[in-house]
C-alpha positions as a Markdown table, in Angstrom:
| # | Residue | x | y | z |
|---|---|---|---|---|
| 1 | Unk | -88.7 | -8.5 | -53.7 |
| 2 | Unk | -86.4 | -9.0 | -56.6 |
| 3 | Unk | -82.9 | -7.2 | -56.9 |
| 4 | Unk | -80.6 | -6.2 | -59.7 |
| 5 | Unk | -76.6 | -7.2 | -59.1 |
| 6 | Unk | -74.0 | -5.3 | -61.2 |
| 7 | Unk | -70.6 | -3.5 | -60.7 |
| 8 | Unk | -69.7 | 0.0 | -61.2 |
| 9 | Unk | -67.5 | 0.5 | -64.1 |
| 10 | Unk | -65.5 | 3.0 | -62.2 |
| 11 | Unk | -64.6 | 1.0 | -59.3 |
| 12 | Unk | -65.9 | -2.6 | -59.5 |
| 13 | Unk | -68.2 | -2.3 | -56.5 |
| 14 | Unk | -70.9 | -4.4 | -56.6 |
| 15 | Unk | -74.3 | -2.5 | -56.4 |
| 16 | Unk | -77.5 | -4.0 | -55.6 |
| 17 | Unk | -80.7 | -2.4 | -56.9 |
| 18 | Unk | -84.7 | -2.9 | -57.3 |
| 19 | Unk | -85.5 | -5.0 | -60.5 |
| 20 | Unk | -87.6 | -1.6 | -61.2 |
| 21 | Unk | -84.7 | 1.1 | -61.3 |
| 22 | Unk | -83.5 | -0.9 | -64.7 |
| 23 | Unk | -82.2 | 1.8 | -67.0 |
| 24 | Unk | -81.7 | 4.5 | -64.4 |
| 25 | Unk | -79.3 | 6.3 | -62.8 |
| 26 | Unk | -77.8 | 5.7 | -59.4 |
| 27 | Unk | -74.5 | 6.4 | -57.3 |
| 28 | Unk | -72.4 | 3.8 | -56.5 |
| 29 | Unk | -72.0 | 3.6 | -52.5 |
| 30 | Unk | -68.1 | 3.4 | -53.0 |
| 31 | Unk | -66.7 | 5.8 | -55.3 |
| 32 | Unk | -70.0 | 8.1 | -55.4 |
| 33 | Unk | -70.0 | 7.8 | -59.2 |
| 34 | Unk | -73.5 | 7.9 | -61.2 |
| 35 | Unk | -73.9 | 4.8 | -62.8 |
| 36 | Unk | -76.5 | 3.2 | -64.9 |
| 37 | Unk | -78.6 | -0.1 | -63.2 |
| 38 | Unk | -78.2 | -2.8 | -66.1 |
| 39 | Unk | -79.6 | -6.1 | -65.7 |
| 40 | Unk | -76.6 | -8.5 | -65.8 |
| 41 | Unk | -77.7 | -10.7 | -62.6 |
| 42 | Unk | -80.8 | -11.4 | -60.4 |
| 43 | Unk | -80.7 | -11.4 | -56.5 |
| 44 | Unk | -83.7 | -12.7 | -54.8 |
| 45 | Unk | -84.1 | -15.1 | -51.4 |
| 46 | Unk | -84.7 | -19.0 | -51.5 |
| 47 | Unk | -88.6 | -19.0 | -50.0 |
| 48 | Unk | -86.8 | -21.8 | -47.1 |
| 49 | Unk | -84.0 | -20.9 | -45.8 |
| 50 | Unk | -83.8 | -17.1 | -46.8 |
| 51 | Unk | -80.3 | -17.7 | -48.3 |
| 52 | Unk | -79.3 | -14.4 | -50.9 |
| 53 | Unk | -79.1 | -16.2 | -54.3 |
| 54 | Unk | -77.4 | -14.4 | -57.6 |
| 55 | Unk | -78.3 | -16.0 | -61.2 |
| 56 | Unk | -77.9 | -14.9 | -64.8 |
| 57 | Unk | -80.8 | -12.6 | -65.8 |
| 58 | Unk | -81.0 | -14.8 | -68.6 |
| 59 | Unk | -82.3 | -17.4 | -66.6 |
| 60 | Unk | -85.0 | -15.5 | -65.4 |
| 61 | Unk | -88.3 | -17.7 | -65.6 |
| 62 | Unk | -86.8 | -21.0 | -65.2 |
| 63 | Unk | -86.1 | -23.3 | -62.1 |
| 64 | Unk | -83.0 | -24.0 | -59.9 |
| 65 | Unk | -82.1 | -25.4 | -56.8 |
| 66 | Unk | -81.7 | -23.4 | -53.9 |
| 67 | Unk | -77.1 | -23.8 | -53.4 |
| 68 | Unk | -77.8 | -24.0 | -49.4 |
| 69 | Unk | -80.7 | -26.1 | -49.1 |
| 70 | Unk | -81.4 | -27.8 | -52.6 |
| 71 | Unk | -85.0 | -26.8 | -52.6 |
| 72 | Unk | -86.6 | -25.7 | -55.7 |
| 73 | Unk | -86.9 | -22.7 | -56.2 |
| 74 | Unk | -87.9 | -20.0 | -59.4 |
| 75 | Unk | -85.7 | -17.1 | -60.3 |
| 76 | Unk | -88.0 | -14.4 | -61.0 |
| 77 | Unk | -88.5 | -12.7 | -64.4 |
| 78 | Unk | -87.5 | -8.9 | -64.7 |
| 79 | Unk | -89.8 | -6.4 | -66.1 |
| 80 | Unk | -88.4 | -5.6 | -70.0 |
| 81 | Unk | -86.7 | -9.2 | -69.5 |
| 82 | Unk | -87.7 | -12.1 | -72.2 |
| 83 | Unk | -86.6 | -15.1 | -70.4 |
| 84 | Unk | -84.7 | -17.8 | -73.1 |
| 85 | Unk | -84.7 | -21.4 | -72.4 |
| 86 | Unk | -81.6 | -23.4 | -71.3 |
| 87 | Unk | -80.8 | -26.9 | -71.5 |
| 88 | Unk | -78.5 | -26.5 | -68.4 |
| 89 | Unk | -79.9 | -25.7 | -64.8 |
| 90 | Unk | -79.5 | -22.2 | -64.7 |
| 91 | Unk | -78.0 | -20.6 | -61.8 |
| 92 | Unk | -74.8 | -22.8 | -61.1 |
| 93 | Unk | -71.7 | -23.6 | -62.4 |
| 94 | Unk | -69.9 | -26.6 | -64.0 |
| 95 | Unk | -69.1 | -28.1 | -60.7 |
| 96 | Unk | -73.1 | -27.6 | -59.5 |
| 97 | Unk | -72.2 | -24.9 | -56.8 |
| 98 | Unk | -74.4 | -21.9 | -56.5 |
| 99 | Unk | -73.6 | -18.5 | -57.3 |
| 100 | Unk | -74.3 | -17.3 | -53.7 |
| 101 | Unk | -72.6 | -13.5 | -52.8 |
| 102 | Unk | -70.1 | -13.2 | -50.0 |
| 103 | Unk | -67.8 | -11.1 | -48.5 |
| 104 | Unk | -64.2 | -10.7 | -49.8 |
| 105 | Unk | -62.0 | -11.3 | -46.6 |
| 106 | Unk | -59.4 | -8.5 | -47.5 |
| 107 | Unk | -61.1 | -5.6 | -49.3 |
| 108 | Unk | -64.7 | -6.4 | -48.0 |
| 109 | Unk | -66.6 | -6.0 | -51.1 |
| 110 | Unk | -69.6 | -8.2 | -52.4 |
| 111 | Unk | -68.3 | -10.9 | -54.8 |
| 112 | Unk | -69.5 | -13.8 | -56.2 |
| 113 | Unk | -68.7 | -17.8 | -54.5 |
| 114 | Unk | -68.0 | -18.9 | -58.1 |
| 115 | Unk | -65.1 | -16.4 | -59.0 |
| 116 | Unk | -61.7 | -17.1 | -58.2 |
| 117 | Unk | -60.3 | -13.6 | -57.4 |
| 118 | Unk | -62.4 | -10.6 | -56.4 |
| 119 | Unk | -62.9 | -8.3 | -59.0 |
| 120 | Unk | -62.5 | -5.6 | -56.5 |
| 121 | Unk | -59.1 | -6.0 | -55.2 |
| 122 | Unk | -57.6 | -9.0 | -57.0 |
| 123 | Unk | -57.5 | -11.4 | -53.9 |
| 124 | Unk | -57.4 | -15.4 | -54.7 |
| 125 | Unk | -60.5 | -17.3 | -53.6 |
| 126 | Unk | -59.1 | -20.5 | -54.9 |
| 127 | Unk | -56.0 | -20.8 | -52.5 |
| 128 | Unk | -58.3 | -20.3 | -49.9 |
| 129 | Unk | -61.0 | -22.3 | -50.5 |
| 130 | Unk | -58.5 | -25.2 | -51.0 |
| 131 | Unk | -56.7 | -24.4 | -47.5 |
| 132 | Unk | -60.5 | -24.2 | -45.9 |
| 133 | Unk | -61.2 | -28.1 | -47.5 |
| 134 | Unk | -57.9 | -29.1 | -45.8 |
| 135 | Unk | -58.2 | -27.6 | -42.8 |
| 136 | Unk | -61.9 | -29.6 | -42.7 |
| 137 | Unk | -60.1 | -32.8 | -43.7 |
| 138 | Unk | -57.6 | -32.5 | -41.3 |
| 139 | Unk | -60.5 | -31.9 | -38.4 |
| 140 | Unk | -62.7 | -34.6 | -39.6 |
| 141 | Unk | -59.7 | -37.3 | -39.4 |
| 142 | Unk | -58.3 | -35.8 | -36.4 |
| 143 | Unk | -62.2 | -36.3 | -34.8 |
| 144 | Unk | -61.9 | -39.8 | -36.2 |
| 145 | Unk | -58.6 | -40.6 | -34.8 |
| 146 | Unk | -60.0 | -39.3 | -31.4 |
| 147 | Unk | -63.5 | -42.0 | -31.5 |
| 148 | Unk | -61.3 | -44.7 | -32.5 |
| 149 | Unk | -59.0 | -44.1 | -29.6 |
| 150 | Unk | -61.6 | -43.9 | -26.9 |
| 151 | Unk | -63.1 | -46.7 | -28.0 |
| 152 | Unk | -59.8 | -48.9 | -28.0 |
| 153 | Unk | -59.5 | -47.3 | -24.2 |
| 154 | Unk | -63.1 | -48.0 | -23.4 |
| 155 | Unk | -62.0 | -51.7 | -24.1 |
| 156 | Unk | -59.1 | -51.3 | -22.4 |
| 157 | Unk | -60.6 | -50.3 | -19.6 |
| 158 | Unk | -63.0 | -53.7 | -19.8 |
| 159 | Unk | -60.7 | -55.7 | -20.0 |
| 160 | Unk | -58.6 | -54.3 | -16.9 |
| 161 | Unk | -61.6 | -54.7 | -15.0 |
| 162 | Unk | -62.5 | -58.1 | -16.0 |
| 163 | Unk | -58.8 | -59.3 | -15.1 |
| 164 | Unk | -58.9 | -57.7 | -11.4 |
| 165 | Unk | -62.3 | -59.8 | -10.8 |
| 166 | Unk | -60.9 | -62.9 | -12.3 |
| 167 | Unk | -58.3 | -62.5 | -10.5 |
| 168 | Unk | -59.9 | -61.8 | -6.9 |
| 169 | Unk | -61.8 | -64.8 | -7.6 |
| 170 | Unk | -58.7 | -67.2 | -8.1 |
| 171 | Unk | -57.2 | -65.3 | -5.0 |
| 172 | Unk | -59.7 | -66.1 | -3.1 |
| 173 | Unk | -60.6 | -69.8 | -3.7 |
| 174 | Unk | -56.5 | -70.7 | -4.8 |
| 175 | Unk | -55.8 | -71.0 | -1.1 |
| 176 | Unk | -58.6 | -73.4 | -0.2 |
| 177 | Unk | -58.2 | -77.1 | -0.2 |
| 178 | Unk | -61.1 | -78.5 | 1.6 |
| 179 | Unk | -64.8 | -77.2 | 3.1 |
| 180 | Unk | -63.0 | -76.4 | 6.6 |
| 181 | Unk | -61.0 | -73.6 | 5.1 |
| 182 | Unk | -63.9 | -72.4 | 3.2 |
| 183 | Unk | -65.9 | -72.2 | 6.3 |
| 184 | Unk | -63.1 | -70.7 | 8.2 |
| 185 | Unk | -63.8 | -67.1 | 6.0 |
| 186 | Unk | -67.5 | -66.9 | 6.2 |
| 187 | Unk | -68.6 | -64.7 | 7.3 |
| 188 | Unk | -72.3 | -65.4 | 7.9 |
| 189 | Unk | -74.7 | -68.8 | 7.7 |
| 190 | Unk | -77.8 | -69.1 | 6.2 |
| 191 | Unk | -80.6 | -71.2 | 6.7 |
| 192 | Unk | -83.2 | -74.0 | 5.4 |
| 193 | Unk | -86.7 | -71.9 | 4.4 |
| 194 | Unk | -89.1 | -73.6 | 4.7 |
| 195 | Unk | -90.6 | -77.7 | 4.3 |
| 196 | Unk | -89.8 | -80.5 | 1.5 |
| 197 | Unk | -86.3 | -79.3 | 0.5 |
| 198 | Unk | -83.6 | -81.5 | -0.8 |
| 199 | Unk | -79.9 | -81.7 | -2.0 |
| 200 | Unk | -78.1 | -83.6 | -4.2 |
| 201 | Unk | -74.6 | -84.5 | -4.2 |
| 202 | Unk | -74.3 | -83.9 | -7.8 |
| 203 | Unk | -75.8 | -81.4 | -9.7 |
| 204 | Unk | -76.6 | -83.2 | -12.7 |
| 205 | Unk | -79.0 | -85.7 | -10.4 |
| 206 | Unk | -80.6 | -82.9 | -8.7 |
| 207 | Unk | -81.2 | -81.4 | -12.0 |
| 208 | Unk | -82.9 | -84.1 | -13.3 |
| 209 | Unk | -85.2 | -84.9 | -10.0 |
| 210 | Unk | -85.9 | -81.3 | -11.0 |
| 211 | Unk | -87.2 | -82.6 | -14.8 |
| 212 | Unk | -88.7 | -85.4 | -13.1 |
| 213 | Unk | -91.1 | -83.0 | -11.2 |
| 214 | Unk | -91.7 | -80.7 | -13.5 |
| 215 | Unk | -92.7 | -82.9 | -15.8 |
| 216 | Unk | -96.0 | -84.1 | -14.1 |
| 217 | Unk | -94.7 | -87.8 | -13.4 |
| 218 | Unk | -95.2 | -87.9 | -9.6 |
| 219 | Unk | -94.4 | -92.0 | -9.4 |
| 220 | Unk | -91.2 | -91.5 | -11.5 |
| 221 | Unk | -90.3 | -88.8 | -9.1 |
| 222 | Unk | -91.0 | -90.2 | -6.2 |
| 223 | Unk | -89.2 | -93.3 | -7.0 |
| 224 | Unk | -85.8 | -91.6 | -8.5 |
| 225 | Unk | -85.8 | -89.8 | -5.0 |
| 226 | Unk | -86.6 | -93.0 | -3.1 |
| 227 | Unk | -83.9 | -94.5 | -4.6 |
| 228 | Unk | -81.1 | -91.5 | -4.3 |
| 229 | Unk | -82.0 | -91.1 | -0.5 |
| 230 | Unk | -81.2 | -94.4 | 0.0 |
| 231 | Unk | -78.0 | -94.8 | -1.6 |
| 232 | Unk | -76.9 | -90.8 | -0.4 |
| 233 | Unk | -76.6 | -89.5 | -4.0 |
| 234 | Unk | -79.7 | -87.0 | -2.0 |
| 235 | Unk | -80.6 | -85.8 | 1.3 |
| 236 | Unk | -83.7 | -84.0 | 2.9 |
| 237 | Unk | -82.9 | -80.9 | 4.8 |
| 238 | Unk | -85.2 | -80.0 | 7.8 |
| 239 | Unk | -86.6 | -75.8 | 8.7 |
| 240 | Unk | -84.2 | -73.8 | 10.1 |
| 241 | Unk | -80.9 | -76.0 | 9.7 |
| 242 | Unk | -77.8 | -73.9 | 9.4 |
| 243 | Unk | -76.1 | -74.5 | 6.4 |
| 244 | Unk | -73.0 | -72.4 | 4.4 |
| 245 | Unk | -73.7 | -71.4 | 0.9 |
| 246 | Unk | -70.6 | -72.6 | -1.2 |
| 247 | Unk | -72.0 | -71.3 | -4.0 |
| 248 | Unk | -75.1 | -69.8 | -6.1 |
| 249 | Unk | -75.8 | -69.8 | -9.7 |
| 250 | Unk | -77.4 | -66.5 | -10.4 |
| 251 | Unk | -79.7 | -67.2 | -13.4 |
| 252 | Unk | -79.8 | -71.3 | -12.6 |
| 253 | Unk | -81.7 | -71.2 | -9.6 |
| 254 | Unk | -80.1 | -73.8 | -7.6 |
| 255 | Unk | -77.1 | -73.5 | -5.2 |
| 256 | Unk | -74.5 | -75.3 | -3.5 |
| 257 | Unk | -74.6 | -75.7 | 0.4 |
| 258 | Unk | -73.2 | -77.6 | 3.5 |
| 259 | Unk | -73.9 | -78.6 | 6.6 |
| 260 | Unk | -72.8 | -76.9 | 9.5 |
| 261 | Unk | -70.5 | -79.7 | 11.2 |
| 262 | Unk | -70.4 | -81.4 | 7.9 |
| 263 | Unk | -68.0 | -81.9 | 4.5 |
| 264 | Unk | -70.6 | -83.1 | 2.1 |
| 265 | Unk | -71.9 | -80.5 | -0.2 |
| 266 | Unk | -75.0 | -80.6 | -1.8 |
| 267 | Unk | -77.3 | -78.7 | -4.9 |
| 268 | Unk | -80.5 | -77.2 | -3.9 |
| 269 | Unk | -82.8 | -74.6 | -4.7 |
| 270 | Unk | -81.7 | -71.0 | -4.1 |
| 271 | Unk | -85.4 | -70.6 | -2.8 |
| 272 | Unk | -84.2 | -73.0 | 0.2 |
| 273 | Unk | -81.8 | -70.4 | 1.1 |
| 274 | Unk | -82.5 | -67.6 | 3.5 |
């Protein structure tokens, strides 16, 4: 249903009428006086979001978009009404914002967003719309401010927890100077699982035995380990022996070990490890 928007020349109240009642009489709700309904602007509903739109009457026929949620929408034509074009979009002002009603904060009265006093009671709309835009300035900056200093303690934070394990690790392998010491603060042993395990002194050699068997080339394996077993570079390491794990590699694979009773160290496969 469409509605007629106009004020009482007595009081300035803005009364709200059927498209219909155009030419009648009615009493304004304010002052009680009998006023005339004249078509001077249009109040329907946008079809989407049910805001309360208010356009010239002498837009009536032509298309807008909706102030609240920019869909299209058509202000409706008034009986006894010829709509004339416009070159403009009709319905909103020089800075694009709607002509939405609302509420006038110190008298109460209907008034229009696009004036900047009400008609009613002379209050300024401008003042406070330009306080309201600062105050929302002043929140979203203040928000910013807030993300930008979590994030700076969320790195903090990091970086606090990454220098307490860097240093427990130097604490606890600064006071070691030889495999004795180390074994000293172990606390358990592990074991060989299983058959046809072997350790390399250095890691490089065992990794390369490693490429050697992957690779398919049995005779080329067998000799390179031939050869490192019988200068020491490798050893073979028996089911069950007790050995201490000096250190794993967690996304290698291999790991370093030692015999109980022994100083040498060796790479190995984690898999050997129980």
């Amino acid at each position: 249903m469409t509605d007629i928007a106009f004020h009482c020349e007595l009081c300035g109240e803005v009364i709200q009428a059927e498209a219909k009642q155009v030419g009648q009489l009615v009493s304004c709700p304010k002052c009680g006086a009998s006023v005339r309904v004249s078509a001077n602007s249009l109040l329907f509903r946008c079809p989407k979001c049910g805001r309360s739109i208010e356009a010239n009457v002498k837009d009536a026929g032509q298309s807008a978009a909706c102030p609240t949620c920019s869909a299209p929408v058509l202000i409706p034509i008034v009986p006894g009404n010829i709509p004339s074009p416009r070159a403009s979009k009709p319905g909103l002002d020089r800075k694009g914002r709607g002509k939405s009603l609302t509420k006038c904060s110190a008298c109460g009265g209907q008034v229009s967003e696009a004036v900047e006093t009400c008609p009613h009671c002379g209050h300024p709309f401008a003042s406070i719309r330009a306080k309201a835009k600062q105050k929302k300035c002043e929140a979203e900056e203040a928000k910013a401010s807030q993300s930008q200093l979590a994030g700076c303690l969320v790195i903090f934070i990091i970086l606090v927890i990454a220098g307490a394990v860097w240093w427990s690790s130097v604490s606890d392998g600064g006071g070691s100077s030889g495999p004795e010491e180390r074994e000293q603060d172990t606390k358990e042993t592990h074991r060989i699982s299983g058959d046809n395990w072997f350790g390399c002194t250095s890691r490089e050699y065992f990794s390369k035995l490693g490429d050697l068997a992957v690779s398919g080339d049995e005779e080329a394996y067998r000799q390179a380990l031939i050869i490192a077993l019988t200068a020491g570079t490798c050893t073979t390491f028996q089911t069950g022996e007790i050995i201490y794990l000096i250190d794993a590699g967690l996304f290698s694979g291999v790991a370093e070990v030692r015999r109980a009773g022994e100083t040498q160290e060796y790479w190995t496969n984690m898999e050997a490890v129980k």
